[in-house]
Residue frames relative to the residue before (quaternion, step in Angstrom):
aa qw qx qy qz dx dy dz
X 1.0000 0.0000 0.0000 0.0000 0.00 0.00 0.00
X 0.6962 0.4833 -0.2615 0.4619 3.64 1.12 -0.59
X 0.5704 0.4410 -0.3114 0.6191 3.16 1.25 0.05
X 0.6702 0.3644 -0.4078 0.5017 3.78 0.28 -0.40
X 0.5000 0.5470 -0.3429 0.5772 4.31 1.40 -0.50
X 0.7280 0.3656 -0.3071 0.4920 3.77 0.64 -0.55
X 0.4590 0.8451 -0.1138 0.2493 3.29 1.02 -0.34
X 0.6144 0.4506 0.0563 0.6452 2.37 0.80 -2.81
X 0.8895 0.2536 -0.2268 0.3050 3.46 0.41 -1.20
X 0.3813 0.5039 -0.6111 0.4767 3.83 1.30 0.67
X 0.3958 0.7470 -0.4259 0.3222 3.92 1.11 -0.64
X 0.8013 0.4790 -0.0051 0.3584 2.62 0.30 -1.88
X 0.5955 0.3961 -0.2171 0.6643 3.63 0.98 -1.09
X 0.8123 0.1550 -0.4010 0.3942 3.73 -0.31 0.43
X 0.2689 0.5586 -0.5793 0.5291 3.81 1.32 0.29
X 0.8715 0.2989 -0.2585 0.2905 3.78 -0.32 -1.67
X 0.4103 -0.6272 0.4448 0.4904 3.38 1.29 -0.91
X 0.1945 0.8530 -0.4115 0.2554 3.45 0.79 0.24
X 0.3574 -0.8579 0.3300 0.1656 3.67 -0.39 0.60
X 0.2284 -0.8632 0.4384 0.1028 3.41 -0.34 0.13
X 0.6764 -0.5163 0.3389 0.4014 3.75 -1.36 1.26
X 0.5863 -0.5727 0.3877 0.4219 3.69 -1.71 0.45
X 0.7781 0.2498 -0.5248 0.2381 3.39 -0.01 0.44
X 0.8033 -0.1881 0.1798 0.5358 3.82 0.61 1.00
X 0.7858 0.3878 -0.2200 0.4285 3.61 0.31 -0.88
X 0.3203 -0.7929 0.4801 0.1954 3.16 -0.67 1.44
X 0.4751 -0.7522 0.4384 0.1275 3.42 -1.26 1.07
X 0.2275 0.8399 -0.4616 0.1723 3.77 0.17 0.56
X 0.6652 -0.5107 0.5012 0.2134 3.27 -1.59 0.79
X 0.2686 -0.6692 0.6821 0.1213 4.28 0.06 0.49
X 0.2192 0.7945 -0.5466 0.1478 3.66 -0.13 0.81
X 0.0928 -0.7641 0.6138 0.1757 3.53 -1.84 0.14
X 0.0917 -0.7213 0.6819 0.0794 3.13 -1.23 0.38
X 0.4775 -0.6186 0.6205 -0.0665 2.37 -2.70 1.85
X 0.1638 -0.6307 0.7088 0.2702 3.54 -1.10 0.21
X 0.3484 -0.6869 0.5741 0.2776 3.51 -1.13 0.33
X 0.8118 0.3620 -0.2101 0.4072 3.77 -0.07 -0.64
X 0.7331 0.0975 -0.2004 0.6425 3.54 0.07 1.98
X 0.6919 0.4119 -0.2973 0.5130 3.72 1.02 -0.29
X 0.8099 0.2523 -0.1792 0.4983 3.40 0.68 -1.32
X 0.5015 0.6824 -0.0771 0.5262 3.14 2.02 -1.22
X 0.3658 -0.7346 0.4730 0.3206 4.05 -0.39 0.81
X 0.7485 -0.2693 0.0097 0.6060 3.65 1.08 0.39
X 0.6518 -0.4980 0.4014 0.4074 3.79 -1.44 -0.32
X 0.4035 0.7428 -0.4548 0.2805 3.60 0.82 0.30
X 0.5468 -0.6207 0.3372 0.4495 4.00 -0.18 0.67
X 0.5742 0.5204 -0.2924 0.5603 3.89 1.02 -0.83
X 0.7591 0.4770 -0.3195 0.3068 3.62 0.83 -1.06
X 0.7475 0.4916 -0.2255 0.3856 3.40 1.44 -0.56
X 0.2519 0.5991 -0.5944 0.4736 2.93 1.74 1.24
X 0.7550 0.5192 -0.1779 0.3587 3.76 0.17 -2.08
X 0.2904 -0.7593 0.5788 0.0638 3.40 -0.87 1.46
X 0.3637 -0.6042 0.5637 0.4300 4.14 0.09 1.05
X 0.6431 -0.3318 0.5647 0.3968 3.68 -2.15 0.54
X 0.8670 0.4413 -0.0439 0.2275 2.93 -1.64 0.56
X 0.2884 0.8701 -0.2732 0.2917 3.51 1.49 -1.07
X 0.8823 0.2331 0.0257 0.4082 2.66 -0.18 -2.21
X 0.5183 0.7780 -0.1526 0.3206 3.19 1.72 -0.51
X 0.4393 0.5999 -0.2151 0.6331 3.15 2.24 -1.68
X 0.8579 0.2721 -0.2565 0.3523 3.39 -0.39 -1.84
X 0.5261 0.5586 -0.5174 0.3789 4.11 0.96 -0.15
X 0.5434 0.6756 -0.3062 0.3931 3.57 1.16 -0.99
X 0.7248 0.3587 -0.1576 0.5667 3.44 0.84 -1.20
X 0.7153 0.2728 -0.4372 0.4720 3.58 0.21 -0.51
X 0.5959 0.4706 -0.4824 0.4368 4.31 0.52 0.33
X 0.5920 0.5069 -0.3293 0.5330 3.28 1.38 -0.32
X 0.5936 -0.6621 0.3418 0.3041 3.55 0.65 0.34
X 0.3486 0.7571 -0.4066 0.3740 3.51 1.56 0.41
X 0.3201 -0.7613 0.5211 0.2154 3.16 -1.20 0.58
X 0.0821 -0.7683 0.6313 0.0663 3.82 0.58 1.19
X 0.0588 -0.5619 0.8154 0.1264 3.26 -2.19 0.53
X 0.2102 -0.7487 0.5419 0.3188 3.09 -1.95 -0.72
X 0.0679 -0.8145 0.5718 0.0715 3.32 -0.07 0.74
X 0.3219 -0.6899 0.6463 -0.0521 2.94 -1.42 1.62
X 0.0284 -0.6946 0.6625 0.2790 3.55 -1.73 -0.44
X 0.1696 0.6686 -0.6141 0.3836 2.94 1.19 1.29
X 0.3262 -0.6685 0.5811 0.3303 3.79 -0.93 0.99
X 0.7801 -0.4044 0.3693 0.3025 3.30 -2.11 0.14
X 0.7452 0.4628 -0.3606 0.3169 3.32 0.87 -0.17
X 0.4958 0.6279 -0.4236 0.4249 3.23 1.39 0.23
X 0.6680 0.6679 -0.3087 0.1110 3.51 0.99 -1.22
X 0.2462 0.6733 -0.5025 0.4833 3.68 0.87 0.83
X 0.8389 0.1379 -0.1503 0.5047 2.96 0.05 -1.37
X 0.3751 0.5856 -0.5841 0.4186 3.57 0.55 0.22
X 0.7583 0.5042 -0.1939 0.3649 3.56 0.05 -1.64
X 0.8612 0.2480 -0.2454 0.3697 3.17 0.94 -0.55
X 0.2833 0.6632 -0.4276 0.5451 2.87 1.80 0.49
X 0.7978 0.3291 -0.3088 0.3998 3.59 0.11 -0.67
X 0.5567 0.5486 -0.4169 0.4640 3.44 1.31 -0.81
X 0.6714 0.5328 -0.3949 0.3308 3.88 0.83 -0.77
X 0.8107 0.3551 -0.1760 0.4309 3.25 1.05 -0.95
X 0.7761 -0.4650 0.1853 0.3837 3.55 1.21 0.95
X 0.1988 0.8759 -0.3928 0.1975 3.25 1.48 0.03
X 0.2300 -0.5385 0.6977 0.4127 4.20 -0.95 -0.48
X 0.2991 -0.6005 0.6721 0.3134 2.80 -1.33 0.13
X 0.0358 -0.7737 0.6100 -0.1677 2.92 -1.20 1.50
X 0.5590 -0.5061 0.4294 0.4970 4.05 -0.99 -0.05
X 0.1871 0.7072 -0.6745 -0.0997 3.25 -1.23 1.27
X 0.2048 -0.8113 0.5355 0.1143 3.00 -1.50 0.79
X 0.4064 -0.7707 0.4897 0.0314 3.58 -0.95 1.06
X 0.5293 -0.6574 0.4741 0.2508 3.50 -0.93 0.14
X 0.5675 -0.6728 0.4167 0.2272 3.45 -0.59 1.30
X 0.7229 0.4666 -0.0726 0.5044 3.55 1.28 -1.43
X 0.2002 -0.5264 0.6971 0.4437 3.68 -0.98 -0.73
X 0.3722 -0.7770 0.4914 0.1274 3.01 -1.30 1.62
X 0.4819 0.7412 -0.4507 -0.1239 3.71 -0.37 -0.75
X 0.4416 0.5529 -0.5865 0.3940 3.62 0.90 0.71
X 0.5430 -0.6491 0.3938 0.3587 3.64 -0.96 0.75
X 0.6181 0.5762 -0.3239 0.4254 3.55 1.06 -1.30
X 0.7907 0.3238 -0.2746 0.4411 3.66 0.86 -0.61
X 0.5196 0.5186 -0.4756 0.4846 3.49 1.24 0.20
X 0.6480 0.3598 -0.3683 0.5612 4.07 0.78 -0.50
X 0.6441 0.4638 -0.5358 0.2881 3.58 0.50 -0.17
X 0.5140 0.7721 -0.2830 0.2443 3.15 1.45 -1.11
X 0.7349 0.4511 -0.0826 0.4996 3.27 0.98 -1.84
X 0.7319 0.3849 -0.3560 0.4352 2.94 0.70 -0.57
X 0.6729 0.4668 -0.3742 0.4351 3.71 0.82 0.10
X 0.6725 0.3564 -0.3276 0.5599 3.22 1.25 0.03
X 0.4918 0.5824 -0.3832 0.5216 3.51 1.16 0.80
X 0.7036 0.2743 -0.3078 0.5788 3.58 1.14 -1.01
X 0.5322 0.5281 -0.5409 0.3811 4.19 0.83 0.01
X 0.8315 0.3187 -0.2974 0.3443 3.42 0.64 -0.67
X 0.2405 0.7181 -0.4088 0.5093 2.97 1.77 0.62
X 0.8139 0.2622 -0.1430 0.4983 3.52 0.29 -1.63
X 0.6629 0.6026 -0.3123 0.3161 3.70 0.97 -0.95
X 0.7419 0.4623 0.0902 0.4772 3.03 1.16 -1.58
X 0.4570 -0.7504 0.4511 0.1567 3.21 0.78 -0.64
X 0.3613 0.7463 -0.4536 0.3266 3.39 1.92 -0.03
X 0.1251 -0.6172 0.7695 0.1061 3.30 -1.59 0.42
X 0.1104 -0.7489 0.6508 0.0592 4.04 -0.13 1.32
X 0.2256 -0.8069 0.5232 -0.1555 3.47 -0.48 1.81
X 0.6619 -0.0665 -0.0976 0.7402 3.70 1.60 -0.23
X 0.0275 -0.7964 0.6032 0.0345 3.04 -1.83 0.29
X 0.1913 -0.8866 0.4206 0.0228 3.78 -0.65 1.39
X 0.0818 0.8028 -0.5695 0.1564 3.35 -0.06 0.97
X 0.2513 -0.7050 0.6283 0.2123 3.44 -1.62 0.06
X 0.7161 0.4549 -0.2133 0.4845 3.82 1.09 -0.04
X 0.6552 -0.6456 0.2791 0.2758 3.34 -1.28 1.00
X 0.7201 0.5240 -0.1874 0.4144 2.93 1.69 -0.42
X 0.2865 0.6443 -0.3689 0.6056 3.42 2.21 0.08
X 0.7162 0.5232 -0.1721 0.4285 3.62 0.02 -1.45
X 0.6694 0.4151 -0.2306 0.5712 3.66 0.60 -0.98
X 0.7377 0.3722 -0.3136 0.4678 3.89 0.44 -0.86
X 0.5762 0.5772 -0.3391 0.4689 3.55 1.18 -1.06
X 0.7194 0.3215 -0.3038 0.5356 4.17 0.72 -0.97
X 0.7878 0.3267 -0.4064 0.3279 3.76 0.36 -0.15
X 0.5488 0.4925 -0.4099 0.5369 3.33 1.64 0.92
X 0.6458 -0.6311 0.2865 0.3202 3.04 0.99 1.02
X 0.1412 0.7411 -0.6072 0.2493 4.10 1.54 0.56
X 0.1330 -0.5748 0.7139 0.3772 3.84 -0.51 -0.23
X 0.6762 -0.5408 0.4300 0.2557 3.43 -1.76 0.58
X 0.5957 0.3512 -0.3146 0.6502 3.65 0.74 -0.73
X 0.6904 0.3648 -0.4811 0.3986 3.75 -0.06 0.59
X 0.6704 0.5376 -0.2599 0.4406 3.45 1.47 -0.81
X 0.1316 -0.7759 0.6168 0.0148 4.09 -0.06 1.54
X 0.0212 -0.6396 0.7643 0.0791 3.94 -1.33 0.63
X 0.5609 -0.4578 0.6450 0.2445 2.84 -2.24 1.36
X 0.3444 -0.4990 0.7468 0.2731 2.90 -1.87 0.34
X 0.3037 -0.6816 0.5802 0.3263 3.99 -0.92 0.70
X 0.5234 -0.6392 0.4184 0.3774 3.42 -1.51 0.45
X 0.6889 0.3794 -0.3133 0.5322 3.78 -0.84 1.33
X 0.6617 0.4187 -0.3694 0.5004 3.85 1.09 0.03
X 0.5738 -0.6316 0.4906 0.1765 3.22 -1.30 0.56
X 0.7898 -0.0877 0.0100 0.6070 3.47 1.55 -0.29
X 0.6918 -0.3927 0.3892 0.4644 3.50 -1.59 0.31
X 0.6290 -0.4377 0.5006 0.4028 3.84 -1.34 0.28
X 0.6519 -0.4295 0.5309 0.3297 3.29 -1.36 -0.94
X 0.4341 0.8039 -0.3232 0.2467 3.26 -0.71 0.81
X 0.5909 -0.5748 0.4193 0.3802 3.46 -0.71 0.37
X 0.4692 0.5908 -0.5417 0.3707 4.07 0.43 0.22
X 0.5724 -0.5349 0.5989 0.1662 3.65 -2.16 0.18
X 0.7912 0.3343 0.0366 0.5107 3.14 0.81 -1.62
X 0.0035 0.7306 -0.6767 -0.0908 3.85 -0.54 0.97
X 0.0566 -0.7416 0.6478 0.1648 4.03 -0.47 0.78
X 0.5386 -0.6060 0.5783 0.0901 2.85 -1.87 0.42
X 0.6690 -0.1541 0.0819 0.7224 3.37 1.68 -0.80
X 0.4950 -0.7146 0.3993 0.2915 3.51 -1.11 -0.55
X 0.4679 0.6959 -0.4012 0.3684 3.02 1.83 0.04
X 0.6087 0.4884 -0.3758 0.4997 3.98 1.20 0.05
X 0.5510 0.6380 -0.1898 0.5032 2.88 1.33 -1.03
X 0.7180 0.5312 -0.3732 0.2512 4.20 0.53 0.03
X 0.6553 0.4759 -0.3107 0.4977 2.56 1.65 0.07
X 0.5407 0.5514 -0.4912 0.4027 3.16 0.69 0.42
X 0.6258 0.4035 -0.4011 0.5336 3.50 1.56 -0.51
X 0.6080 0.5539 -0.4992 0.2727 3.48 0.43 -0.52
X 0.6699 0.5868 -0.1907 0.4130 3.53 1.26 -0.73
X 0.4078 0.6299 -0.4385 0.4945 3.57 1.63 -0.07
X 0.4670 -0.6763 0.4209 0.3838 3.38 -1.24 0.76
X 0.4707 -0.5369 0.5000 0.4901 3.84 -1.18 -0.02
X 0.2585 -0.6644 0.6960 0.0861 3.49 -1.92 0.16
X 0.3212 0.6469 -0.5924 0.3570 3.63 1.21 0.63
């Protein structure tokens, strides 16, 4: 498994052009990224973006003890983020990098354009290799595969009240995340 993780992410680093340590092997950050609204959030409904899904904070603690670099990317604009932060800090969150849209978003094309540019900057800036990705929208999924997420890494929420996962490029449609920890607990570490 640590070899298929080194892999994905020599993959990755020559997809972006990214550079790599002096002896050849490219150096990079094993990371994941969250969407918050419908993923961490029991769906996108105004009531819903109170309710943190079971568990939540529980997934991304898993990964960030595993030595993962976890963000959140949102298209929640900047002016919400107060209460974002402390929304997550109430409900057990890590504290981790979230990042937010500059705009209010609500055209899809500019909500996948969004993430995905701030997916390939911290790609090139940072050095991230984004090795899973959780989302609950078609536009999560779409930014998550043209950043190079492989698909069996890429899990969608089911929102509360829908009969299924959006569209999208993903394997895995969860329902929550409390079945779902062991599957992270069982990824390899990268400390």
């Amino acid at each position: 498994m640590i070899r298929r993780i080194r892999f994905l992410c020599c993959i990755t680093f020559m997809i972006c052009g990214c550079g790599g340590s002096e002896g050849g092997t490219p150096e990079y950050v094993p990371s994941v990224v969250f969407d918050i609204d419908g993923t961490l959030t029991v769906g996108t409904g105004f009531i819903d973006f109170f309710i943190a899904r079971p568990d939540a904070a529980r997934a991304l603690q898993i990964y960030v003890d595993k030595g993962y670099g976890v963000i959140t990317l949102t298209a929640r604009p900047e002016l919400v983020r107060r209460v974002t932060e402390d929304w997550l800090r109430m409900n057990g969150f890590p504290e981790v990098p979230l990042y937010m849209s500059e705009p209010f978003l609500t055209d899809d094309d500019k909500t996948e354009e969004y993430k995905l540019t701030t997916l390939r900057q911290l790609m090139e800036q940072e050095q991230r290799a984004f090795l899973y990705g959780y989302g609950d929208s078609t536009t999560d999924f779409n930014a998550y595969h043209r950043a190079s997420i492989p698909v069996d890494h890429t899990f969608a929420l089911l929102r509360r009240g829908d009969p299924t996962c959006q569209e999208g490029q993903y394997e895995n449609c969860l329902s929550d995340y409390t079945e779902h920890l062991t599957y992270i607990e069982e990824q390899p570490d990268v400390k």
